[in-house]
C-alpha positions as CSV (number, residue, x, y, z in Angstrom):
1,X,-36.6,47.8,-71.7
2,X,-33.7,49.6,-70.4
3,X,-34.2,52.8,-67.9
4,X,-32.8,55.9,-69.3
5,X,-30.0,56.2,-66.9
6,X,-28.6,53.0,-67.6
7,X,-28.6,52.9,-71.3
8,X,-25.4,53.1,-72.8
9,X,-27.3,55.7,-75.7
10,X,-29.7,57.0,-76.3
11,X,-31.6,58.6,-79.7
12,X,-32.3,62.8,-79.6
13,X,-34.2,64.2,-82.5
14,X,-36.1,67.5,-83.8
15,X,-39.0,67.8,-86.0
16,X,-37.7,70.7,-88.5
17,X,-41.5,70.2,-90.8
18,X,-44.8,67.9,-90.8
19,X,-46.6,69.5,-93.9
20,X,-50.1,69.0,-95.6
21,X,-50.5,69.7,-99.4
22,X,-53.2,68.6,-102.0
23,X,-52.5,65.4,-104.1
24,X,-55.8,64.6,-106.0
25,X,-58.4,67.0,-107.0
26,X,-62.0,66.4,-108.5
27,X,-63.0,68.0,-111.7
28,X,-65.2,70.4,-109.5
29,X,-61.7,71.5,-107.4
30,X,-62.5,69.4,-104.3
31,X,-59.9,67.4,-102.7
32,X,-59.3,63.9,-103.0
33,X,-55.9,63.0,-101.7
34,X,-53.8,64.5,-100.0
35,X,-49.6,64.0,-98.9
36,X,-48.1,64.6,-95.6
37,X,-44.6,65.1,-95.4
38,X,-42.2,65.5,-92.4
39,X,-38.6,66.1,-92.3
40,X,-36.2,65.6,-88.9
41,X,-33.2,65.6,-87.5
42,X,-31.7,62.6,-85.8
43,X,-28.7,61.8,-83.1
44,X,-27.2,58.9,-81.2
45,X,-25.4,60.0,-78.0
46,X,-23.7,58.0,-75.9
47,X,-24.3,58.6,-72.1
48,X,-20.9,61.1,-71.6
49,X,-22.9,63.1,-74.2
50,X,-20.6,62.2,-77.1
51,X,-22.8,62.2,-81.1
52,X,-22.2,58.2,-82.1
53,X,-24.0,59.0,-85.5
54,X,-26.3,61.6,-86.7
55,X,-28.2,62.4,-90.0
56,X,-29.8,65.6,-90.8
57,X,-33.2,66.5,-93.2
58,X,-34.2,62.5,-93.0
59,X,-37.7,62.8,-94.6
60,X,-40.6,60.4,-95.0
61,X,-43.8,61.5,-97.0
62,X,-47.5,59.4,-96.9
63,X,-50.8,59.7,-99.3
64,X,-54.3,59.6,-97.1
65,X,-57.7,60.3,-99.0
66,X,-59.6,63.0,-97.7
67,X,-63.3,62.8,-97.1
68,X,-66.3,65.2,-96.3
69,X,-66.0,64.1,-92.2
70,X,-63.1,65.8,-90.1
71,X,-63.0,63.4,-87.5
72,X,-62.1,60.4,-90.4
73,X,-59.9,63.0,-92.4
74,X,-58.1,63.4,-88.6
75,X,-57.9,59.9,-88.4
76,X,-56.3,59.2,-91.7
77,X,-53.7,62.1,-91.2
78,X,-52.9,60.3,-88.0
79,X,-52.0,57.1,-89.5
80,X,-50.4,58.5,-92.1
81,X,-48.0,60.5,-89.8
82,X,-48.0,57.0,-88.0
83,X,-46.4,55.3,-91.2
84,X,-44.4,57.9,-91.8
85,X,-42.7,57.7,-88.2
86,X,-42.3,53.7,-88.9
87,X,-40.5,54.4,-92.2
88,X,-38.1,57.0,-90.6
89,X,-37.5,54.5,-87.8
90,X,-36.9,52.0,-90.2
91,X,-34.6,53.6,-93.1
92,X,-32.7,55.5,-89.8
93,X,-32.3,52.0,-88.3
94,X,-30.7,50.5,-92.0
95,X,-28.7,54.2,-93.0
96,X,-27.0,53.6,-89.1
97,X,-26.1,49.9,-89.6
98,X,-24.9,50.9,-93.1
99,X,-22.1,54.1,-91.1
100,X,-20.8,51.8,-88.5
């Protein structure tokens, strides 16, 4: 691992959304599944400050089921938001080697 002060870049990004909706209902209206989506913004910068590559609105999305217990509905949003921040990582990662 490489200190910040002597890495030759270094990743920035912003969070523009994480949001919840309703995937899955029952026949009785209760909720099932639901999707969690999240969109960003993404920078390289080298360390005089210059943008090496950038991509804007990079967005990941992840199903979890829903249960009656808030503490294992917590837990599943986590993970999904979890996967989600692998995926970005990963297609960020392949659209970057793809630019240069």
């Amino acid at each position: 691992m490489v200190k910040f002060d002597d890495a030759d870049a270094y990743f920035s990004g912003v969070v523009k959304s994480v949001s919840i909706s309703t995937l899955t209902r029952t026949t009785s209206d209760a909720v099932i599944e639901r999707k969690v989506s999240a969109v960003i913004d993404l920078k390289m910068i080298d360390k005089d400050g210059n943008i090496l590559w950038f991509v804007k609105d990079f967005s990941g999305r992840e199903e979890f089921q829903v249960t009656t217990e808030n503490i294992t509905d917590m837990a599943s949003r986590t993970i999904a938001l979890r996967k989600i921040a692998e995926r970005i990582a990963q297609k960020a990662v392949s659209r970057m080697l793809d630019d240069f």
